[in-house]
LUMTI-552962 format. One record per residue (C-alpha): residue in one letter; x, y, z. Coordinates in pm, whole numbers, padded with zeros to 5 digits, always signed. Layout:
N
AXYZ ...
This chain:
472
X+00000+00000+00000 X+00084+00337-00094 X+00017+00689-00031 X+00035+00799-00407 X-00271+01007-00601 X-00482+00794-00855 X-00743+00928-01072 X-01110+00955-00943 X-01269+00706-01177 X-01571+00490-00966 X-01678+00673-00674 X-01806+00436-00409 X-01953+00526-00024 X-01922+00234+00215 X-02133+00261+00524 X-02179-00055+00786 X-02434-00126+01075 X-02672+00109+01048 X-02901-00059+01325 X-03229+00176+01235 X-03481+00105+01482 X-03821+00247+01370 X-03959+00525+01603 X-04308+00319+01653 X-04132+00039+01820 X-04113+00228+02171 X-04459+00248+02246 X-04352+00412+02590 X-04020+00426+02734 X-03941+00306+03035 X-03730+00006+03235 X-03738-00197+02945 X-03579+00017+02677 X-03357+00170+02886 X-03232-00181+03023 X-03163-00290+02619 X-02961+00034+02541 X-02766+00053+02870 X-02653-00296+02780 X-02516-00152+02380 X-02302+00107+02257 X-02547+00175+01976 X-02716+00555+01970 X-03113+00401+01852 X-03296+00638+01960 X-03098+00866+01714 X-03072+00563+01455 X-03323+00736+01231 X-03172+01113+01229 X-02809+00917+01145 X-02924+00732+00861 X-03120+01023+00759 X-02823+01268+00773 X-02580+01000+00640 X-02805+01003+00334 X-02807+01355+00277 X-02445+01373+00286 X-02391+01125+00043 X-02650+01251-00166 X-02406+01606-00228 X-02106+01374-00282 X-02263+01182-00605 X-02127+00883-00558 X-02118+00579-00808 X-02206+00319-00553 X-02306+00265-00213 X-02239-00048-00067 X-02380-00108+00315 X-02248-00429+00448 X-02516-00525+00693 X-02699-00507+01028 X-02922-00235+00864 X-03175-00292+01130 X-03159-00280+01533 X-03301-00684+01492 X-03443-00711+01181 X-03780-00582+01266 X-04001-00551+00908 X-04101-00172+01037 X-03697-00097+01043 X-03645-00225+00717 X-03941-00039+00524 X-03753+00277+00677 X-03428+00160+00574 X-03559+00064+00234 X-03714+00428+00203 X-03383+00635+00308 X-03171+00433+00051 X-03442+00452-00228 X-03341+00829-00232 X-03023+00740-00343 X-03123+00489-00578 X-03390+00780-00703 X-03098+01026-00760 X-02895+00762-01007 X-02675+00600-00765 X-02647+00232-00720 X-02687+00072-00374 X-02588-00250-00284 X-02717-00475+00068 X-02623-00787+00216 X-02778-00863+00532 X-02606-00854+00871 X-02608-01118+01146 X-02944-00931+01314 X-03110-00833+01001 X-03364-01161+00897 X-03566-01386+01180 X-03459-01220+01455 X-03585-01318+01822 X-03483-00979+01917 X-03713-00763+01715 X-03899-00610+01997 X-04180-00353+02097 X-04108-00198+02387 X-04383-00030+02646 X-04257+00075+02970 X-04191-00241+03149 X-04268-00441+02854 X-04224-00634+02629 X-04375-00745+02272 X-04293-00934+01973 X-04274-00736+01684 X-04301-00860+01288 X-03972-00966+01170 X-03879-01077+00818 X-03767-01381+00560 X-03478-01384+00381 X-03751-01403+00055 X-03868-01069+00220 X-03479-00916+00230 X-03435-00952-00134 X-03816-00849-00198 X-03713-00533+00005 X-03433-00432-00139 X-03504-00569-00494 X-03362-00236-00610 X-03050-00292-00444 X-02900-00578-00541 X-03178-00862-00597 X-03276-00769-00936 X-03213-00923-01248 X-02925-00770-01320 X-02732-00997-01015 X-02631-01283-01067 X-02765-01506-00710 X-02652-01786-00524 X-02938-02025-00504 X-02896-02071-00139 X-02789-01804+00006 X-02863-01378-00053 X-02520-01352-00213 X-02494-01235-00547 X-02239-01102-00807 X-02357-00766-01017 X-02118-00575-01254 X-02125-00213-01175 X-01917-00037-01391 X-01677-00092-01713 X-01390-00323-01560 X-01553-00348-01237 X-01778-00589-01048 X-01916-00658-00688 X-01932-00982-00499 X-02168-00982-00229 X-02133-01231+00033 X-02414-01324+00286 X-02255-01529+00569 X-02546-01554+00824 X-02681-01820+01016 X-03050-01653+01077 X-03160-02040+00985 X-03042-02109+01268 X-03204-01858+01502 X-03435-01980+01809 X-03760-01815+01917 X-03972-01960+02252 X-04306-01860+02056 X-04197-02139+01832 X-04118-02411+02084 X-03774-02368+02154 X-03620-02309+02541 X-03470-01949+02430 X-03444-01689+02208 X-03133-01690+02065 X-02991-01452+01778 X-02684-01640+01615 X-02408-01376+01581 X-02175-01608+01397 X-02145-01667+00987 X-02083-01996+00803 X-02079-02034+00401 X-02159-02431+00269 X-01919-02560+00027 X-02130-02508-00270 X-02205-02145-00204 X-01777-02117-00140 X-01746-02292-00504 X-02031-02035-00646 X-01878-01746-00527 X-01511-01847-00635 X-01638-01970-00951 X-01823-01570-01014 X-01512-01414-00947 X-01318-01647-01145 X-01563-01585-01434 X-01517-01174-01401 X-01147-01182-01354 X-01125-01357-01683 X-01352-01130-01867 X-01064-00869-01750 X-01276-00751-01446 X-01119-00643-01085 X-01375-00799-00825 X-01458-00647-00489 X-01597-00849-00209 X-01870-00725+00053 X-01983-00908+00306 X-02070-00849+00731 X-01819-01109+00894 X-01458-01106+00909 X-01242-01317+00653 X-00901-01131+00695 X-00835-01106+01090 X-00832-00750+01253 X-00584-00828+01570 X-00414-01156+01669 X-00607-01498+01691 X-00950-01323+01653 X-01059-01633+01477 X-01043-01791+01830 X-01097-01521+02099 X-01422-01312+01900 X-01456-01580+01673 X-01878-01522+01600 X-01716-01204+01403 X-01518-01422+01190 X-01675-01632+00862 X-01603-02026+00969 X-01317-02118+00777 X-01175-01776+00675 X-00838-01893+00570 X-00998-02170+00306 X-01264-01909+00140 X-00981-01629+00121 X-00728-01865-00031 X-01007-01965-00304 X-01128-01569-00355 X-00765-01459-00397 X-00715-01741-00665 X-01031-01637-00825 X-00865-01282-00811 X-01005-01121-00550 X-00772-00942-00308 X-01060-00658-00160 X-01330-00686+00084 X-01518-00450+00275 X-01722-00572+00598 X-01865-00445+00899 X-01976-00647+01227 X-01759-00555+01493 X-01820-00183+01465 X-01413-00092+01428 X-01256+00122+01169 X-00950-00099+01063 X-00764-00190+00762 X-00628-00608+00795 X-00403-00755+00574 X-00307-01128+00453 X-00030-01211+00267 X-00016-01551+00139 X+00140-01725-00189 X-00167-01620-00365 X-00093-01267-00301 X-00285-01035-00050 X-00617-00989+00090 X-00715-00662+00228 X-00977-00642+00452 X-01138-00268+00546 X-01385-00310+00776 X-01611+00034+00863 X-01745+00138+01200 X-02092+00151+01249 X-02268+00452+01166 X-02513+00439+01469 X-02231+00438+01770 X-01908+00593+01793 X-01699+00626+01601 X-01985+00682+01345 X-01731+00663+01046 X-01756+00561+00733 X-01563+00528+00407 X-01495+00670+00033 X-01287+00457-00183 X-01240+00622-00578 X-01160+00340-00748 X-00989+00276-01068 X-01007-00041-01216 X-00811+00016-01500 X-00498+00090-01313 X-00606-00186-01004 X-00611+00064-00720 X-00787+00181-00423 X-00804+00540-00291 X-00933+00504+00050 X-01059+00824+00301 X-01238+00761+00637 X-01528+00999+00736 X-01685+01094+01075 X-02018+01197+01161 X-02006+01434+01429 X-02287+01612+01430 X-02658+01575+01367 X-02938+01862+01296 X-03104+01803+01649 X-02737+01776+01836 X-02422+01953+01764 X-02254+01741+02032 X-02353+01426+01873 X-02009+01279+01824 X-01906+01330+02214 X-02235+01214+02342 X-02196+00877+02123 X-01820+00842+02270 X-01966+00864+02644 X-02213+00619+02560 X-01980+00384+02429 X-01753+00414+02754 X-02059+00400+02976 X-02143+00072+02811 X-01868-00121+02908 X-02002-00254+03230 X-02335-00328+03105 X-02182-00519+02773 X-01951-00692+02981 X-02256-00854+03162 X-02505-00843+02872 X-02188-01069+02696 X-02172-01340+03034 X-02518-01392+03045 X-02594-01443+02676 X-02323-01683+02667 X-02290-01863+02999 X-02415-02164+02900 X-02105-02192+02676 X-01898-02008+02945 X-01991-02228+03271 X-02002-02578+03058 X-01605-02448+02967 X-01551-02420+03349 X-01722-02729+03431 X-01458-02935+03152 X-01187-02777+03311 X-01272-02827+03659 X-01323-03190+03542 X-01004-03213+03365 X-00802-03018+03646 X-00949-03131+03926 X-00627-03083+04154 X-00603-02769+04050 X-00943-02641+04053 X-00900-02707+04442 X-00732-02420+04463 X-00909-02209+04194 X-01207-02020+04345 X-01381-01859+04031 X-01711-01739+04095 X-01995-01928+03969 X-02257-01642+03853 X-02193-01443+03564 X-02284-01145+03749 X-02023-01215+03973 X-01737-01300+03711 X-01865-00954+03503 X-01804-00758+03852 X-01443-00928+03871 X-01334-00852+03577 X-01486-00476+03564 X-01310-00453+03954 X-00927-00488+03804 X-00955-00397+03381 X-01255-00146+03324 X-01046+00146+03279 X-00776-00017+03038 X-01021-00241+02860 X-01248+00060+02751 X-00932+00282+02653 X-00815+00012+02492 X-01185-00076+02295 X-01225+00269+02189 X-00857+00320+02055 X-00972-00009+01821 X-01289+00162+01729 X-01121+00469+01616 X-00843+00294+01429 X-00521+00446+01397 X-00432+00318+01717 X-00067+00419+01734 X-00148+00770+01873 X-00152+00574+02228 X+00114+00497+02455 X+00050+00121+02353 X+00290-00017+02649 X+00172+00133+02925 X-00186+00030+02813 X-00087-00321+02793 X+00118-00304+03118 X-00243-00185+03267 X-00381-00467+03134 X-00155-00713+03221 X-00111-00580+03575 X-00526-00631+03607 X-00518-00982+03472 X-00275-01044+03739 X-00455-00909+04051 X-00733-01163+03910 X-00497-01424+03959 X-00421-01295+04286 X-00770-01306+04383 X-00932-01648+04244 X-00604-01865+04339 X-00512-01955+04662 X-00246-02112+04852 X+00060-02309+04675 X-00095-02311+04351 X-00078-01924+04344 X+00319-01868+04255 X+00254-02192+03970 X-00019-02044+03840 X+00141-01726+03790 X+00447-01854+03665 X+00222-02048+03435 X+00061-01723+03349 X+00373-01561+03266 X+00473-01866+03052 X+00191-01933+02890 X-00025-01729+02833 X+00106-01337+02919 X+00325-01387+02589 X+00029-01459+02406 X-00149-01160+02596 X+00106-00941+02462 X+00100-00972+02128 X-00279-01020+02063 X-00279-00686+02305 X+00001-00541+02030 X-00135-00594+01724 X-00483-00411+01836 X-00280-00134+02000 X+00051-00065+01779 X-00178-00170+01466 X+00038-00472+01405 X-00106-00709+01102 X+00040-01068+01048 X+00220-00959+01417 X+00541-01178+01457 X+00565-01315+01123 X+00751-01219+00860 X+00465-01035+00651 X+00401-00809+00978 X+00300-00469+00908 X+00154-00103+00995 X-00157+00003+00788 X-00321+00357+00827 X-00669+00252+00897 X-00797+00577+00747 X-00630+00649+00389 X-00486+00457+00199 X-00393+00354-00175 X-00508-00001-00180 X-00414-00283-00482 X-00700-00445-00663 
């Protein structure tokens, strides 16, 4: 990557996460909305003035293309999506093309909610027949080409130019109670069957030798953003990232843009097919409300990348510092919101150890309650941890003193130690600690804080997360 000028040639806008929540789905406010938003960093109530705004300012840049790369509802609620659907159609109106794939909460979502004081409600939530009836005009037309089983599709856009859209979500697999099962659960993750990995490598293939450059869209991950996210936030990650990339980049695609995690960050892979790039783009509705404009020139296979920032909306001129205090006020809630969703998982993990270990579990005291593990943690690494997140979230992170960040983090993982093990096990374990795992702490901590991609191999590298010149 480079820093030189290329010619404007396709304009494209690149906004993620929009989470629009339509205004008639707080029928009252009260304990049960305010419980839901203490426990995200998302700005909903606002959802509707962002999107609104965000649409108006692309509207004055005349774009080409603008691709949105899921979680365009709060949970997929059909009210949010009509809204959603109306806001783009403006931009579709005014002769620029939009492009959707769904997001992990957009299609047959428990979550999609009324809420009335204290309560409660279901509200309608839509098909994946009723995504691509929605936004027909934005990528489920004829002019697409479609997966049969999936909402991925492949469209040409422009002379030398075409888009593959990748829809990694496991709604299928979503549980309600009002249908029978014992919860309501949302799956967060993404997983692509073989035969939709052979259509989409066999699309690009196709365009690449037609003399195409292909660019990839999609909501999860394929190109990790810090070290071994594919095993410690691995629902943000498509299953089997390293096998889809290595077919896309033979099939000559070496671009994607995503979303998910809500970060601005530019990843790279390099491999002996070449390099992926990876630029994934904050979420409009919570800080750091960023998004992206890439000119791109197929013709000379480059990238011209530029981050930009909502900071203010028509109703607040203080929006962008309000949305940063939300995000650090939502730490503590998140960190329990996360425990409890996922404490099944979490205690049966404890349980196998404990079984596994059971000498040494004698001397481990953990507490059994994710409310109390939540408060443990928040006691010894609140501060660092939300430093830390937002630095990420921003991107650019090397405008931090990245050691002493770590060293705060480190130091709190140890007074957990210090806390949960007891007598003669306690210098072992924190030997073990030390050997083990702090190494490992380090550089996963590194390459989120110093920026680090392919950290300690020989590939490793610094990418400006907010301009760049990027090869097609």
């Amino acid at each position: 990557m480079s820093q030189e000028r290329i010619p404007d040639s396709v304009k494209m806008v690149i906004i993620s996460d929009l989470h629009v929540m339509a205004p008639k789905l707080l029928v009252n406010d009260g304990p049960a909305f305010e419980d839901y938003v203490s426990r995200d960093r998302k700005m909903l109530r606002e959802s509707v003035e962002i999107l609104d705004t965000l649409v108006g300012d692309i509207q004055a840049l005349k774009p080409d293309i603008v691709l949105v790369t899921g979680d365009l509802t709060k949970d997929g609620e059909r009210a949010s999506h009509e809204i959603v659907a109306s806001h783009l159609h403006r931009l579709v109106d005014a002769g620029i093309q939009v492009l959707v794939v769904p997001g992990n909460h957009d299609i047959n979502n428990p979550d999609a909610r009324f809420y009335d004081g204290d309560k409660t409600t279901p509200a309608d939530t839509i098909t994946r027949n009723d995504f691509a009836d929605i936004y027909r005009d934005m990528g489920y037309d004829d002019r697409s080409r479609r997966d049969l089983d999936t909402l991925s599709y492949c469209r040409d856009v422009a002379p030398g130019l075409t888009i593959l859209a990748i829809d990694a979500c496991m709604d299928r697999l979503n549980t309600f109670v009002s249908r029978g099962d014992s919860r309501d659960h949302c799956k967060t993750s993404g997983r692509l069957e073989a035969s939709t990995q052979q259509w989409l490598t066999e699309q690009a293939a196709a365009a690449t030798a037609a003399g195409n450059r292909v660019i990839a869209m999609m909501h999860h991950h394929l190109v990790p953003h810090f070290h071994m996210e594919n095993t410690l936030a691995a629902p943000y990650m498509v299953d089997d990232a390293g096998h889809l990339s290595q077919g896309l980049m033979q099939a000559g695609v070496h671009v994607v843009f995503t979303g998910h995690l809500h970060i601005s960050d530019i990843s790279q892979m390099s491999t002996r097919q070449g390099e992926m790039v990876e630029i994934a783009t904050a979420a409009a509705v919570g800080y750091p409300c960023q998004w992206r404009i890439a000119n791109c020139n197929p013709m000379a296979g480059k990238l011209q990348l530029r981050t930009c920032t909502l900071h203010t909306l028509p109703s607040d001129p203080t929006f962008s510092e309000r949305a940063r205090d939300a995000f650090a006020n939502s730490i503590p809630t998140m960190t329990h919101g996360v425990l409890e969703r996922y404490w099944p998982e979490i205690s049966q993990a404890l349980d196998n150890y404990r079984n596994k270990h059971s000498f040494m579990a004698r001397f481990v005291k953990l507490p059994d309650t994710p409310e109390a593990i939540a408060e443990l943690l928040l006691k010894h690494l609140q501060a660092p941890v939300t430093k830390a997140y937002i630095t990420f979230a921003e991107g650019n992170e090397w405008g931090v003193d990245s050691q002493a960040l770590i060293n705060q983090l480190i130091d709190g993982i140890d007074k957990i130690v210090n806390e949960t093990v007891t007598g003669i096990l306690r210098p072992i374990a924190k030997a073990a600690l030390h050997l083990r795992i702090y190494g490992i702490a380090r550089l996963v901590l590194r390459s989120i804080l110093e920026d680090r991609n392919d950290i300690g191999t020989e590939h490793e590298s610094v990418i400006n997360d907010h301009t760049a010149i990027i090869n097609l």
